[in-house]
N, C-alpha and C positions, 0 to 999 in steps of 0.2 A: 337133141332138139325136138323129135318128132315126139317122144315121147313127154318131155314138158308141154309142148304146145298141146296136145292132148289133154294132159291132165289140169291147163286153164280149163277148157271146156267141161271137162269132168265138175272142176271145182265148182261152178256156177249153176249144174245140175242138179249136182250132192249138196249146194246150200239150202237153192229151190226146195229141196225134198224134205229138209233137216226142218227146213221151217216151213214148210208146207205155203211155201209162197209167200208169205207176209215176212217183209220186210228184207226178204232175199235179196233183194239192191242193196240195201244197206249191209249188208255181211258181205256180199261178193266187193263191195267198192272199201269196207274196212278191211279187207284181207289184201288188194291191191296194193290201198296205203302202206299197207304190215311190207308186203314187198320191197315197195322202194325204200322204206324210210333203213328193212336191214342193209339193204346196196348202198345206201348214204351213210351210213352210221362201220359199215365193217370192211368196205373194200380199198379203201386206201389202206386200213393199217394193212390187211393182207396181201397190199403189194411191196409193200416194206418187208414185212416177211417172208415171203418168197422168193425177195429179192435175197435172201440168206440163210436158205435151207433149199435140199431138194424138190425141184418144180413137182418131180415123178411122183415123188411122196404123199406131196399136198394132193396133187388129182386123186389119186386111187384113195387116200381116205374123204376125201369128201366126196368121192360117187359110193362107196360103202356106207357111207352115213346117211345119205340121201335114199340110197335106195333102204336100207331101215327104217326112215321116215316116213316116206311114200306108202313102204308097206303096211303102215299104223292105219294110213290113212281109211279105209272101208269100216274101219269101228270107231269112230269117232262119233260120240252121242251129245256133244254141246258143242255151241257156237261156239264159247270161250276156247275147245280143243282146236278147233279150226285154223283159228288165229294162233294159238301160238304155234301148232305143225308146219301153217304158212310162215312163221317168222323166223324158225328154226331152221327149215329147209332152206330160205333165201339169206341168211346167215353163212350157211356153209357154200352156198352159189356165188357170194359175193367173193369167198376164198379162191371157188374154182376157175369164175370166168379170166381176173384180173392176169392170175397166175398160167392158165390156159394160152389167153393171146401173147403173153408174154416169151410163152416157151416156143411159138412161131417159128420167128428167127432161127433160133438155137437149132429144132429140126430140122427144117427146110433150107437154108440159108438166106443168103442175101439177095442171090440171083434169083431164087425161087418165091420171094417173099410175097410179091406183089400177088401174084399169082395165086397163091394161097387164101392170101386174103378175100378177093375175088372169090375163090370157090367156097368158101365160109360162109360170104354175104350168101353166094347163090343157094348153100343151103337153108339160110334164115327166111329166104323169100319163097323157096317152096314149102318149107315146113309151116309157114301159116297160110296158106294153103289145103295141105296135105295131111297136116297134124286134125282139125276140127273135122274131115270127112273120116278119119281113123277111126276117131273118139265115137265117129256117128256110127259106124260099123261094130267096133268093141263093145258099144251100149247094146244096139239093135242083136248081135248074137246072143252076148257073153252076161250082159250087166252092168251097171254103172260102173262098180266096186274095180273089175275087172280093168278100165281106164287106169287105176292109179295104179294096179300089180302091173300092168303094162308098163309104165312110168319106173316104176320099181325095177324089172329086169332091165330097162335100155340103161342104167347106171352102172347093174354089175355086168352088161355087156362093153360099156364106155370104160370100167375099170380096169379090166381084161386087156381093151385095145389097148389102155394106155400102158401097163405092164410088161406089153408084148413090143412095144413101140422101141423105140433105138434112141435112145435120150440122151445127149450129153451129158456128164455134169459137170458146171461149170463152179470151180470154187468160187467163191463171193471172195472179192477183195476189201468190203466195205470194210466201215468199223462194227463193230457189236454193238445193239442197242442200245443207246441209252434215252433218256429220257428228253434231252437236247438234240438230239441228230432225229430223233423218230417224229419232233413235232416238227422238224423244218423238212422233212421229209415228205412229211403227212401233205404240208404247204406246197411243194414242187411243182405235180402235177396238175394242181388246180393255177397257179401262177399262169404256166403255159399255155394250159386250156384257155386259159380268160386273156390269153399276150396274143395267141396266133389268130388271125381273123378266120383263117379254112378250117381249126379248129371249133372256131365260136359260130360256124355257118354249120357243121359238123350236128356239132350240139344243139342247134337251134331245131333242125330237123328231126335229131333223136326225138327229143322233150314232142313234139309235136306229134310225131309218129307212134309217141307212148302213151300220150293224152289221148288220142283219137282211138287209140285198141281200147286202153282201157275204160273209155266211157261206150263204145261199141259192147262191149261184154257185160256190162253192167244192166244198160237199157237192152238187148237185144234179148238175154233169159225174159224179163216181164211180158214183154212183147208177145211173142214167141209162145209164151206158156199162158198169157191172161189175156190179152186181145186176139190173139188169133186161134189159140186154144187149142195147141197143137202139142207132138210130145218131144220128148225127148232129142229121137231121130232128125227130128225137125228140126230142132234148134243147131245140132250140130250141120245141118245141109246150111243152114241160114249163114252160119259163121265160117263153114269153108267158101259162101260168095263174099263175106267179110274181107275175108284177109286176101281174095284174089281182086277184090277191088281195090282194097288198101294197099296191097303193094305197086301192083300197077299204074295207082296214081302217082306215087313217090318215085316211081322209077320214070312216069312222063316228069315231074317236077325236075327230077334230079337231070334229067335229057334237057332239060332247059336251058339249066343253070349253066352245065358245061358248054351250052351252044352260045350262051353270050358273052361267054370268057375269052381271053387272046389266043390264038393257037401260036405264038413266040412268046418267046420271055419266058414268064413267070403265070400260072395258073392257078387260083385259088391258093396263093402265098408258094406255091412249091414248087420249086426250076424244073423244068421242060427239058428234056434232053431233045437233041438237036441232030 
């Protein structure tokens, strides 16, 4: 994580640079796009496959491929390479994340789950944060370039762990692919995401949470580099009070929303044990 979040800030620097300012919004917000549209486009079918191959597998080739990616990244001489490094690498992200929280369970168990889950969020929340004063340091020493090898070992470091990790394997009882079971498959997750409302409160916040970084990174390099005419360093100090104000809000929001739900019953659709 810390090293993604890093290499955002990287990305918006090395665009800045590539095009010497002009029109570096428009490439940092066309490579976003490239983002989400591979997580819309590849992450369901790769939890279909996941669901019938080993989880272990998938991880360590896709942080091996990622961190190869990553590594390309400091010679890249046109916008056109940008976009597709950015859509490659969030291709293979789209395989690792689904298949990732999937395997939760499986290590940790059932009693542990929650738990888990929690200390994940709690590392997403300080890593934007923690991530953009990184970047501002790895720049300020080392170089820009240096952000994305950064980005590139925390993969073949995350490979390693996962390798080293105690992984069940759980044979899939499914059927085998077919062409019929993979689109109603494909359909499942999205059904219930759109049935459960704590789901659909869920999502609301995500989408909202993703809009607001990602138009923060977008306006905040121009800013930063044209109006206030600052360098580099700066821009990463700007974007670690970014993300400690963006999460801070969503975690007063989120403190809200639990305060004016039932403490009996049934909370944000999910039984309450008692």
């Amino acid at each position: 994580m810390l090293g993604s979040g890093a290499t955002t800030v990287g990305l918006a620097l090395f665009a800045y640079q590539l095009t010497g300012g002009v029109s570096a919004t428009a490439v940092i917000g066309n490579a976003l796009t490239l983002r989400i549209l591979a997580f819309l486009l590849f992450s369901q079918p790769a939890g279909v496959i996941a669901d019938r191959v080993s989880k272990k597998r998938i991880l360590i080739v896709a942080d091996v491929i990622r961190f190869a990616l990553l590594a390309l990244f400091p010679f890249i001489t046109a916008v056109w390479q940008i976009y597709a490094l950015i859509f490659a690498i969030n291709v293979v992200t789209a395989f690792f994340t689904p298949t990732f929280e999937s395997s939760i369970p499986e290590v940790v168990g059932d009693e542990q789950y929650v738990k888990a889950v929690s200390l994940s969020r709690v590392a997403t929340d300080v890593e934007a944060v923690a991530a953009p004063a990184l970047a501002r340091l790895l720049v300020a020493l080392l170089g820009l370039r240096w952000v994305f090898w950064f980005d590139a070992f925390t993969y073949l470091v995350s490979a390693s762990f996962v390798a080293l990790a105690a992984m069940p394997y759980i044979k899939s009882s499914l059927p085998p692919i077919s062409v019929g079971n993979f689109l109603t498959e494909l359909t499942t997750g999205t059904r219930i995401l759109l049935r459960e409302p704590s789901l659909r409160q869920a999502l609301t916040l995500s989408i909202a949470e993703a809009t607001a970084g990602a138009a923060a990174i977008v306006a905040t390099i121009s800013y930063v580099r044209d109006v206030l005419d600052r360098g580099q360093t700066a821009f990463g100090f700007v974007m670690a009070g970014v993300g400690l104000e963006g999460q801070s809000q969503l975690a007063h929001q989120v403190s809200l929303t639990l305060a004016c739900q039932p403490t009996e019953g049934k909370m944000r659709g999910l039984p309450v044990e008692r």
